[in-house]
Residue frames as qw, qx, qy, qz and C-alpha x, y, z in Angstrom:
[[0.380, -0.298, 0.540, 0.689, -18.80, -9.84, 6.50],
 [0.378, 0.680, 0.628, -0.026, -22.11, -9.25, 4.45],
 [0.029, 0.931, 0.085, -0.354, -20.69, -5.70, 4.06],
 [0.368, -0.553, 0.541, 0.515, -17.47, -6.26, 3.05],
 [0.498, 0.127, 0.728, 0.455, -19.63, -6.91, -0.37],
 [0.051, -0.182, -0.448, -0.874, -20.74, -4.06, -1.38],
 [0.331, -0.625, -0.675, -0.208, -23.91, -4.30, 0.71],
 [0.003, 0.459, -0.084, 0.885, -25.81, -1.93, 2.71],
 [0.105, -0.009, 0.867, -0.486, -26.91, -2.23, 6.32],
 [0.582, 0.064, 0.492, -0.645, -30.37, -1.82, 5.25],
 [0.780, 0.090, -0.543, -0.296, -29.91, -4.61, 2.60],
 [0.433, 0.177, -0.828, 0.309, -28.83, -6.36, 5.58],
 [0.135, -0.073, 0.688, -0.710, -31.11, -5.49, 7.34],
 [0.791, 0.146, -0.075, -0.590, -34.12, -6.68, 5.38],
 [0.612, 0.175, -0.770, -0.043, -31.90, -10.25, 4.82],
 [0.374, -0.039, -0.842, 0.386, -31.89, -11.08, 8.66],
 [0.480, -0.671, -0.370, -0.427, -35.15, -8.84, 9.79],
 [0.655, -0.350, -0.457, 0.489, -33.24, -7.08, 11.97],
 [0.033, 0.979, 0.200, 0.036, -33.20, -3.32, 12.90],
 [0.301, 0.801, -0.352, 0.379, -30.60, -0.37, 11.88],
 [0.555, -0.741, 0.280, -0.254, -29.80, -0.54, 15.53],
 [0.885, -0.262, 0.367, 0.119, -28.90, -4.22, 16.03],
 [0.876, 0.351, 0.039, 0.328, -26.89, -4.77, 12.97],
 [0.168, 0.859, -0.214, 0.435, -25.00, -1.50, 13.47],
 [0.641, -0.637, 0.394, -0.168, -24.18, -2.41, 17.30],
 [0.905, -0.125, 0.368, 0.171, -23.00, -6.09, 16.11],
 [0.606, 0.706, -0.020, 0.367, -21.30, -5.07, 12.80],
 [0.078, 0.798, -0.497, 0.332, -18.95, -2.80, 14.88],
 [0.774, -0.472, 0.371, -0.204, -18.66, -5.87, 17.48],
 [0.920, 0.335, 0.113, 0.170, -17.38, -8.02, 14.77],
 [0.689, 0.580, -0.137, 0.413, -14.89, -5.85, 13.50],
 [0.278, -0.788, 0.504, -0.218, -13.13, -4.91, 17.08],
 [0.885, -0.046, 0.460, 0.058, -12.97, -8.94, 16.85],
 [0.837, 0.438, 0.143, 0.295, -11.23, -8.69, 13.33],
 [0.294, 0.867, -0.301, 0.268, -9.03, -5.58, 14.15],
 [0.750, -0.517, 0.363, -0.195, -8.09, -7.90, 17.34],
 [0.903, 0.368, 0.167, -0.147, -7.18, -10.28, 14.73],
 [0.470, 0.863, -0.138, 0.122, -5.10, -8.49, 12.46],
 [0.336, -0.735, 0.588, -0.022, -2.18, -8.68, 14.32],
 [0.548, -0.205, 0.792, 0.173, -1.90, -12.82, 13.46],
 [0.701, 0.564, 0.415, 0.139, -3.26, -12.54, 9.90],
 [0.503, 0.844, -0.157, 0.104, -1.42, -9.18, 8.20],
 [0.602, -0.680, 0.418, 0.030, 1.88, -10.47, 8.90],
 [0.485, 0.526, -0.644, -0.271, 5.11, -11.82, 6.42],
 [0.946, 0.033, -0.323, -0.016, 5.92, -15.16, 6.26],
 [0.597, -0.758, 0.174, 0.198, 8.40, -16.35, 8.80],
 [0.643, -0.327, 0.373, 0.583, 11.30, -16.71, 6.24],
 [0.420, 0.907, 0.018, 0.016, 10.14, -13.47, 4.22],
 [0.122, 0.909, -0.388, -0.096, 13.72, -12.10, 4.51],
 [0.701, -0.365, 0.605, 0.101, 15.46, -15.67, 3.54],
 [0.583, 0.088, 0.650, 0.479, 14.67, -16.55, -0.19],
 [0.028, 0.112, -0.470, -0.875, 13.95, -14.99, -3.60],
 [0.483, 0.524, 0.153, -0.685, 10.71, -14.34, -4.87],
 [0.514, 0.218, 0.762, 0.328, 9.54, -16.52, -7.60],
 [0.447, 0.826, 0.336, 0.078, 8.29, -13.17, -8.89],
 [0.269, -0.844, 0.380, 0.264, 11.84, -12.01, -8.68],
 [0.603, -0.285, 0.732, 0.141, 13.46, -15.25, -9.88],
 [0.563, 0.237, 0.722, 0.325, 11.93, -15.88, -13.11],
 [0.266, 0.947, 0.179, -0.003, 12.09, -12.36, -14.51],
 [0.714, 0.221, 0.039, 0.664, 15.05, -11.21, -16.17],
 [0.187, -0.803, -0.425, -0.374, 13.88, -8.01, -15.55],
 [0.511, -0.808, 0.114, -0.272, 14.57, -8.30, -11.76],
 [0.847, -0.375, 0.268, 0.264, 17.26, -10.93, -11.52],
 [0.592, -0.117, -0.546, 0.582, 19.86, -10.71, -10.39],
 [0.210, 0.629, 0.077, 0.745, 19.53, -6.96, -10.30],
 [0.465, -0.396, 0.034, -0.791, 16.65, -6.81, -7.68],
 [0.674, -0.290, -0.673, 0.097, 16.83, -10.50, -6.02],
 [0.291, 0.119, -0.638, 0.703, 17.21, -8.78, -2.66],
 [0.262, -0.233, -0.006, -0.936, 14.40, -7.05, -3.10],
 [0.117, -0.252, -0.960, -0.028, 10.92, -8.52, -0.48],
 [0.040, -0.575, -0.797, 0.182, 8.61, -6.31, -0.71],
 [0.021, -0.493, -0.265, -0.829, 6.80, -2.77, -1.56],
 [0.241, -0.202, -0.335, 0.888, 6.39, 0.28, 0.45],
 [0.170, 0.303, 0.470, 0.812, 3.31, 2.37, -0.06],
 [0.135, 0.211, 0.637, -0.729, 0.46, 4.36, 1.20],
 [0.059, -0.449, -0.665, -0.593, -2.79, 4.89, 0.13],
 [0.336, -0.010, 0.043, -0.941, -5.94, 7.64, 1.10],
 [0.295, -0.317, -0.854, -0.287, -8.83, 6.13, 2.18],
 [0.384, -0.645, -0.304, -0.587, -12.25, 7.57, 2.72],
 [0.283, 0.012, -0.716, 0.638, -12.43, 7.95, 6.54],
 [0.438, -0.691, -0.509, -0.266, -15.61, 8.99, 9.29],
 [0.527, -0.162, -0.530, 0.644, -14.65, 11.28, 11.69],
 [0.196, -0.746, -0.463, 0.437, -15.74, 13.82, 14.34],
 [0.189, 0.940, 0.261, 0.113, -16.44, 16.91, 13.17],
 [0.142, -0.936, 0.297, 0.125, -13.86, 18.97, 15.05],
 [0.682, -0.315, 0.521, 0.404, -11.03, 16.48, 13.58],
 [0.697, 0.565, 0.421, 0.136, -12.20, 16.59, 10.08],
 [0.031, 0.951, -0.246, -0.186, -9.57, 19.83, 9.13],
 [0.217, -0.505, 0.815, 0.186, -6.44, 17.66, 9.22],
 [0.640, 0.173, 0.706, -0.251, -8.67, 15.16, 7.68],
 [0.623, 0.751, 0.089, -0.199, -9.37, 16.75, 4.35],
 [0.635, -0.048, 0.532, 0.558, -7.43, 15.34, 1.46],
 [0.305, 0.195, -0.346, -0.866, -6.91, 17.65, -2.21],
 [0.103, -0.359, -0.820, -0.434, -9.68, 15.43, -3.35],
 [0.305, -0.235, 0.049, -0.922, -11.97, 17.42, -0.70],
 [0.783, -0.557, -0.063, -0.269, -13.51, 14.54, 1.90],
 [0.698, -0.516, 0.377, -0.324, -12.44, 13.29, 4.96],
 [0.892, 0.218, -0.396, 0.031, -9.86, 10.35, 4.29],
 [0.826, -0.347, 0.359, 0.261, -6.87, 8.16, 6.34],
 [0.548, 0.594, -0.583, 0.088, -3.43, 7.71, 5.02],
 [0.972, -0.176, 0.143, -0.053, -2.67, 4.02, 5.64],
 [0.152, 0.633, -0.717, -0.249, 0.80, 2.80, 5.21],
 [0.954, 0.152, 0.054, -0.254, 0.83, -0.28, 3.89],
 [0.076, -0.612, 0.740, 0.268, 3.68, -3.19, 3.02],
 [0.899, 0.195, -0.028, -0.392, 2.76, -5.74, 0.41],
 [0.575, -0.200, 0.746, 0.269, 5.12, -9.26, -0.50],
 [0.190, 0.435, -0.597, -0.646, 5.36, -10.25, -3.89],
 [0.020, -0.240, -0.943, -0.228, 2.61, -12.39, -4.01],
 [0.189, -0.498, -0.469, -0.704, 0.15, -9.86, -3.31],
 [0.684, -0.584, -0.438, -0.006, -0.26, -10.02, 0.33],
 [0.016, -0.810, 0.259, -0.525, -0.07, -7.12, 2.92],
 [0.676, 0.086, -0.531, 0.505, 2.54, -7.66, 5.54],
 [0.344, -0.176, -0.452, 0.804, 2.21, -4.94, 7.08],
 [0.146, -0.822, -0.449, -0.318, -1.24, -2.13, 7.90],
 [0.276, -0.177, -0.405, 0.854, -0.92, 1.13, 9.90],
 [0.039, -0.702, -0.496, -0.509, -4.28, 2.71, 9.53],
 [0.317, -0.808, -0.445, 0.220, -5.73, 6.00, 11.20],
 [0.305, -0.352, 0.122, 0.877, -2.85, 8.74, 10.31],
 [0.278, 0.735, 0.255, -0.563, -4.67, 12.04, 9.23],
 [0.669, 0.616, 0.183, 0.372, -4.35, 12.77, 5.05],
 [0.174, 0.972, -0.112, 0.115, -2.33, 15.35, 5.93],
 [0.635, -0.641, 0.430, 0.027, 0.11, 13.62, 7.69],
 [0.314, 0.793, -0.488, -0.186, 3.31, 13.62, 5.21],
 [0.978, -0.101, -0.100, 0.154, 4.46, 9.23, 4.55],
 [0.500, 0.398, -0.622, 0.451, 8.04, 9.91, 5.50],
 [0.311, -0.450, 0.361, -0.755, 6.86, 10.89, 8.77],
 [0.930, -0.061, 0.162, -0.325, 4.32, 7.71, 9.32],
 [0.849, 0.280, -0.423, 0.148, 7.59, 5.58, 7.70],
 [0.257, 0.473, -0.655, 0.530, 10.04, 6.82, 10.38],
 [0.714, -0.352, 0.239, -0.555, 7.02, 6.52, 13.26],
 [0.956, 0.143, -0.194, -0.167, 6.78, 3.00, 11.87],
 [0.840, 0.153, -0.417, 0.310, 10.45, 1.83, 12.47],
 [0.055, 0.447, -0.513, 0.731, 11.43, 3.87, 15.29],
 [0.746, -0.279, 0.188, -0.575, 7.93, 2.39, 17.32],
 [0.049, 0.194, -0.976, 0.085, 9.08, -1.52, 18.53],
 [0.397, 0.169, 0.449, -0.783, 5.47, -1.83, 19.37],
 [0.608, 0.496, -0.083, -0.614, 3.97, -1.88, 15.88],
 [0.872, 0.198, 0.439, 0.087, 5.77, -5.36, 14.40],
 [0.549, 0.748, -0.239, -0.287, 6.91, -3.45, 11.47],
 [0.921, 0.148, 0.178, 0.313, 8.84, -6.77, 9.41],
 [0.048, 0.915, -0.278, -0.288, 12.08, -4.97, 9.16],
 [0.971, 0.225, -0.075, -0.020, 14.15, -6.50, 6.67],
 [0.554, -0.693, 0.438, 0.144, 17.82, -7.97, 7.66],
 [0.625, -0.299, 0.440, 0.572, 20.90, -8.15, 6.18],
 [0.021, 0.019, 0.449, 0.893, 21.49, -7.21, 2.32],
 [0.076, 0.697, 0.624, 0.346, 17.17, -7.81, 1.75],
 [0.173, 0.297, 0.057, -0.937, 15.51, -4.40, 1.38],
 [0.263, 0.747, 0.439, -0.423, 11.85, -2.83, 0.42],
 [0.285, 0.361, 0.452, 0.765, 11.48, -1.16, -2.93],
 [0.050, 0.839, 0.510, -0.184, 9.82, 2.31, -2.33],
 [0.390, 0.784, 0.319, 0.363, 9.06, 5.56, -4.18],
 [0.460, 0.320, -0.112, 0.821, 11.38, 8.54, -4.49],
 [0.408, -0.728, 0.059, -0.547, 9.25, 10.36, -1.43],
 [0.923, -0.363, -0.096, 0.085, 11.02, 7.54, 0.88],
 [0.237, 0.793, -0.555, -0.082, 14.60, 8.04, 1.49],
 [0.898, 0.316, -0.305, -0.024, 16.99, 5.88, 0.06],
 [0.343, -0.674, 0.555, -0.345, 18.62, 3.98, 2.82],
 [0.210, 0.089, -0.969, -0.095, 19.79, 0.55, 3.60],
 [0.261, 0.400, 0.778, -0.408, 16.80, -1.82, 3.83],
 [0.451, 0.661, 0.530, -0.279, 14.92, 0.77, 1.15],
 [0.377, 0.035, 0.573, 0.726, 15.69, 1.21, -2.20],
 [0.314, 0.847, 0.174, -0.392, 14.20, 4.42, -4.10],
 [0.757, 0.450, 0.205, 0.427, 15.02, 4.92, -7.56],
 [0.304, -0.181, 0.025, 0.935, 17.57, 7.64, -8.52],
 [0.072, 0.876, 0.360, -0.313, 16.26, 11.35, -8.64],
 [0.222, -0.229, 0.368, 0.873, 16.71, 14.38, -11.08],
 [0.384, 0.530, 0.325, -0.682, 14.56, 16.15, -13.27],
 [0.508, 0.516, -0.553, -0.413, 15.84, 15.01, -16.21],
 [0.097, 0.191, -0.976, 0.035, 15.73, 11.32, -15.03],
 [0.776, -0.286, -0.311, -0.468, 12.22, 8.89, -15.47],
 [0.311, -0.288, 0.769, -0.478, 10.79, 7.37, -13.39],
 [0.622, 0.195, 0.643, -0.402, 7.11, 5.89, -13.63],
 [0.464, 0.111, 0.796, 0.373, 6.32, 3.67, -16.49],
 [0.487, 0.738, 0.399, 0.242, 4.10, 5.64, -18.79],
 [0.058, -0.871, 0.302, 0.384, 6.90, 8.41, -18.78],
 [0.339, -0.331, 0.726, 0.498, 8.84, 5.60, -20.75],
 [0.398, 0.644, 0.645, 0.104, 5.32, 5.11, -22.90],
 [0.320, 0.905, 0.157, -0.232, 5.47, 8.88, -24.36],
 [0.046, -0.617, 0.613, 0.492, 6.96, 10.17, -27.02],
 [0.833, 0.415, 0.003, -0.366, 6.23, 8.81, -31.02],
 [0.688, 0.306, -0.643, 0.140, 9.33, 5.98, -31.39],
 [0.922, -0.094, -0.365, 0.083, 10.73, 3.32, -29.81],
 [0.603, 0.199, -0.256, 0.729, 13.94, 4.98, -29.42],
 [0.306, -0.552, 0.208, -0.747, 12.08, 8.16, -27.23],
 [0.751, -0.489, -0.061, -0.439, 10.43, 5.31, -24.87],
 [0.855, 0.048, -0.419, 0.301, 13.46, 3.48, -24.36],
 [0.403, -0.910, -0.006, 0.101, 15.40, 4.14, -21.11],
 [0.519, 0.764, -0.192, 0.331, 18.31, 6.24, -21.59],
 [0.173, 0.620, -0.660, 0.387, 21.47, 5.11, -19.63],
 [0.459, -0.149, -0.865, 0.139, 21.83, 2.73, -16.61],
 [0.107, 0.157, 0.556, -0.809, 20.03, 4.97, -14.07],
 [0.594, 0.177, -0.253, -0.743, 16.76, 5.15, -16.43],
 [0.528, 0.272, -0.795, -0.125, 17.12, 1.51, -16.56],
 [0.220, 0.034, -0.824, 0.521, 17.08, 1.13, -13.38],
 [0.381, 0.071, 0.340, -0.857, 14.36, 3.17, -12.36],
 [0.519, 0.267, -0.487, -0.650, 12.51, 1.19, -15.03],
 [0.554, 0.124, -0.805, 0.174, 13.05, -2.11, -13.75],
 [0.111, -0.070, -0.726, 0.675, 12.25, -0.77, -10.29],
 [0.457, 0.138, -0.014, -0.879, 9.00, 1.11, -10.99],
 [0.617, 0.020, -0.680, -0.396, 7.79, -2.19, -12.73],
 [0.400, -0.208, -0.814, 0.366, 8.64, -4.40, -9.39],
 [0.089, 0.036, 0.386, -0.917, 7.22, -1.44, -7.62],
 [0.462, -0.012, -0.329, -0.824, 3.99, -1.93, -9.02],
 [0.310, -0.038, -0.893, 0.325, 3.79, -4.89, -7.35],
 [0.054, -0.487, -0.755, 0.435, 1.67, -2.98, -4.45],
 [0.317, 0.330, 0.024, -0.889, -0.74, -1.10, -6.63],
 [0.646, -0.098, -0.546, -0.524, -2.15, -3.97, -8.20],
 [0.272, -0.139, -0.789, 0.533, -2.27, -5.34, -4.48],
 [0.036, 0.041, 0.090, -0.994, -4.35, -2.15, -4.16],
 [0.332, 0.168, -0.428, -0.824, -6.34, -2.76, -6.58],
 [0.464, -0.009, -0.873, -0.150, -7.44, -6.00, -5.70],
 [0.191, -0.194, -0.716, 0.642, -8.15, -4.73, -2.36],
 [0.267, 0.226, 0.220, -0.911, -10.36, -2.22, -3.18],
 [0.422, 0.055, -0.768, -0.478, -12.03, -4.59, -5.63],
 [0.438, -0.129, -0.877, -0.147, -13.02, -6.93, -2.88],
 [0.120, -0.503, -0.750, 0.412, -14.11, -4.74, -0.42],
 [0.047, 0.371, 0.589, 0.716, -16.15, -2.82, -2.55],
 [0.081, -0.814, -0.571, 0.064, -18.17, 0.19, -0.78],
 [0.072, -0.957, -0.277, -0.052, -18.30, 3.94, -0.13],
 [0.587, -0.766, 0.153, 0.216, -14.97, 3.67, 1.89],
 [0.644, -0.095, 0.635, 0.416, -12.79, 1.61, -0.51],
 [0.369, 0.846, 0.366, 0.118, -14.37, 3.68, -3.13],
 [0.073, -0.976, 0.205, -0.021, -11.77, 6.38, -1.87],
 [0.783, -0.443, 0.302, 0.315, -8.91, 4.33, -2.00],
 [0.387, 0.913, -0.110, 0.065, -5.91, 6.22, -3.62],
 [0.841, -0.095, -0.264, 0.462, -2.43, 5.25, -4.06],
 [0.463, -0.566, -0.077, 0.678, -0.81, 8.82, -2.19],
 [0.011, 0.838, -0.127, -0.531, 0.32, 11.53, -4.03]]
């Protein structure tokens, strides 16, 4: 896990006086052992889809409005290594080689849910439907009234809540930040309002992101991007 700080195999290799070879051989040994893992660690709580969020609950903000709400929807772009002849479908607009991961976070910061390995080109409604249509994958689907907050590329179905759409209607918080008074940044009716309110909770799994890419901190994670 030496890597997973920002280190480089051949600082690791000078710490344990070992050669490119070995560490490289074990280093990938390790992490079929952690992707083995994954299955009993990224995973909700068993009564995710029972109570409120204490980061629901004690915001006026979200309550009542949004008490249903457990959890954010999102992907992210992340740097990726792959065989030459794959690398086409591979390229993102930034111009390398990346993954589009879907991701589901809880409201304490913790991912519920990982799909990794879908090409950057490969369009998140597509990887969302894959996801719930595949019985395989776990995906924590949520039951009865609870539902997912996600972003107006999702569609807005029971279980997932996207804000309302229109060109004349905001959405993401610094759209409510422009403009030189109070009275321009305020939202304007109850659908603005909403979105407001939702965007905020939404944010939820971009500082999740953030934290992630914080702590594993190298070349790879370097590329981590919340989607379009």
């Amino acid at each position: 896990m030496t890597l997973a700080h920002g280190c480089t195999y051949r600082f690791v290799q000078k710490s344990f006086n070992h050669s490119g070879e070995t560490i490289q051989r074990h280093f990938h040994k390790v992490m079929t052992v952690v992707l083995k893992m994954s299955a009993n660690i990224i995973k909700p709580s068993a009564n995710y889809n029972d109570d409120v969020s204490d980061h629901i609950l004690n915001n006026p903000r979200y309550y009542p409005l949004l008490k249903n709400c457990i959890g954010a929807i999102d992907v992210a772009h992340v740097r990726a290594s792959v065989r030459l002849k794959d690398q086409t479908k591979y390229i993102g607009r930034k111009g390398y080689a990346a993954q589009n991961i879907m991701t589901v976070c809880d409201f304490k910061m913790c991912f519920t849910f990982v799909w990794a390995g879908w090409e950057s080109s490969a369009h998140d409604t597509r990887i969302f439907n894959e996801a719930l249509r595949r019985p395989e994958l776990n995906f924590p689907h949520p039951m009865g009234d609870k539902c997912y907050v996600v972003d107006a590329g999702y569609p807005n179905t029971k279980g997932y809540l996207a804000p309302y759409k229109g060109q004349t209607i905001r959405y993401h918080i610094p759209e409510f930040r422009r403009g030189q008074s109070s009275a321009m940044r305020a939202p304007r009716g109850p659908k603005e309002t909403f979105n407001y309110h939702h965007s905020s909770l939404r944010n939820i799994i971009e500082r999740t992101f953030g934290v992630w890419k914080a702590r594993w901190a190298n070349e790879y994670c370097d590329g981590i991007d919340g989607g379009p």
